[in-house]
Legacy VTK file of the C-alpha trace (Angstrom):
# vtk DataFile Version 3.0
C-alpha trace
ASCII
DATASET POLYDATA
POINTS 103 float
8.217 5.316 7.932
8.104 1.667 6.299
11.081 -0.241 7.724
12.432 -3.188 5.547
14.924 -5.686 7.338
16.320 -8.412 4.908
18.336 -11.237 7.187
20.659 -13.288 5.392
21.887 -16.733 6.210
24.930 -18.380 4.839
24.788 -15.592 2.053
20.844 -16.270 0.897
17.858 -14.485 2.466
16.145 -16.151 5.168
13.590 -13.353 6.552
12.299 -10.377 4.838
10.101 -8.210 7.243
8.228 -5.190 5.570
6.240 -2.887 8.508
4.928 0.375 8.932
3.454 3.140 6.645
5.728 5.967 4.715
3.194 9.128 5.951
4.199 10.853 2.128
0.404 11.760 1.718
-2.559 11.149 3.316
-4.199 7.375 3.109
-5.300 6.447 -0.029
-3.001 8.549 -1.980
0.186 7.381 -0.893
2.570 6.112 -4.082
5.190 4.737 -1.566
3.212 2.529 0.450
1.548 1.419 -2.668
4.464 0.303 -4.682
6.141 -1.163 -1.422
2.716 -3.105 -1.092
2.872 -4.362 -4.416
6.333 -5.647 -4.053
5.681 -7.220 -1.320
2.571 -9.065 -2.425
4.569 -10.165 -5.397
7.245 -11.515 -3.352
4.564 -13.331 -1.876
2.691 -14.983 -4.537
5.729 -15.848 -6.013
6.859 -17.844 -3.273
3.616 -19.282 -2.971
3.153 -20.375 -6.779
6.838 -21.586 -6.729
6.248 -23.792 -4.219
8.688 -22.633 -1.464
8.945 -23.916 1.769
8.146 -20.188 3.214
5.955 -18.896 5.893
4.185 -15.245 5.153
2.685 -13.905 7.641
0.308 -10.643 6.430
-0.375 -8.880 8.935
-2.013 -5.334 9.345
0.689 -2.733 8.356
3.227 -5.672 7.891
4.405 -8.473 5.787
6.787 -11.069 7.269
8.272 -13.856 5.063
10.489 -16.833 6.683
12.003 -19.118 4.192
12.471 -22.390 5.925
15.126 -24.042 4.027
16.463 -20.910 1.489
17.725 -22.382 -2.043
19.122 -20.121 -5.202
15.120 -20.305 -6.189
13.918 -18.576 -3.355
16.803 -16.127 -2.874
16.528 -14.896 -6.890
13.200 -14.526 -5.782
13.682 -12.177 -2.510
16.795 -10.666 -3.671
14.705 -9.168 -7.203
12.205 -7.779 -4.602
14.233 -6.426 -2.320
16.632 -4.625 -5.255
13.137 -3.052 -6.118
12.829 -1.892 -2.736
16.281 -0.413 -2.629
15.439 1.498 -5.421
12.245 2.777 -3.926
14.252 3.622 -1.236
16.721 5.602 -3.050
14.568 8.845 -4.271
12.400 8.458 -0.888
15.316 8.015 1.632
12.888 10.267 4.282
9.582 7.695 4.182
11.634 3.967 3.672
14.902 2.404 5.288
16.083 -0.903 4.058
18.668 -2.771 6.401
20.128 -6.071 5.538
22.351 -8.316 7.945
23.819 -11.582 7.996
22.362 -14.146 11.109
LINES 1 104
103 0 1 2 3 4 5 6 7 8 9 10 11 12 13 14 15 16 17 18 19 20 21 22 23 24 25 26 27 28 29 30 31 32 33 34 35 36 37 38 39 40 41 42 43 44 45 46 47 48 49 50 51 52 53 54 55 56 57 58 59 60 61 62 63 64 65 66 67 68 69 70 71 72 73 74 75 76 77 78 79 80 81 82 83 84 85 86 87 88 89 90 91 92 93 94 95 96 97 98 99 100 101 102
């Protein structure tokens, strides 16, 4: 299963974590974990190429973003890929949970 945890602080997103793999077909062939993947990486060279104060960590099987000092720039930024995500979640509820809190 690919778990997605979004933490917000004072209403913008601080942390986006992305981990795991959705097991929907065998390696190589799996749509999920692709378009999850491609989210993410998007997410990432967006932040980079904006010039946000962020650190990504890529890691194998996970992507973990910390945005050091979160501004409307880098929250339009994380909130458009994690709407995608929702919506990847939402016709593959069995292979992807998305959680979101406030820290």
């Amino acid at each position: 299963m690919i778990r997605i945890c979004a933490q917000f602080h004072n209403g913008l997103i601080q942390d986006l974590s992305v981990s795991g793999h959705s097991g929907s077909a065998e390696h190589g062939q799996d749509l999920i974990c692709a378009g999850i993947s491609a989210i993410s990486f998007g997410l990432c060279n967006a932040l980079d190429q904006s010039g946000s104060d962020a650190d990504i960590r890529i890691g194998e099987n996970s992507i973990e973003i910390h945005v050091n000092h979160p501004d409307e720039k880098t929250d339009i930024i994380l909130q458009t890929g994690l709407i995608q995500m929702k919506t990847v979640e939402e016709s593959n509820e069995k292979y992807i949970t998305v959680k979101q809190m406030e820290v």
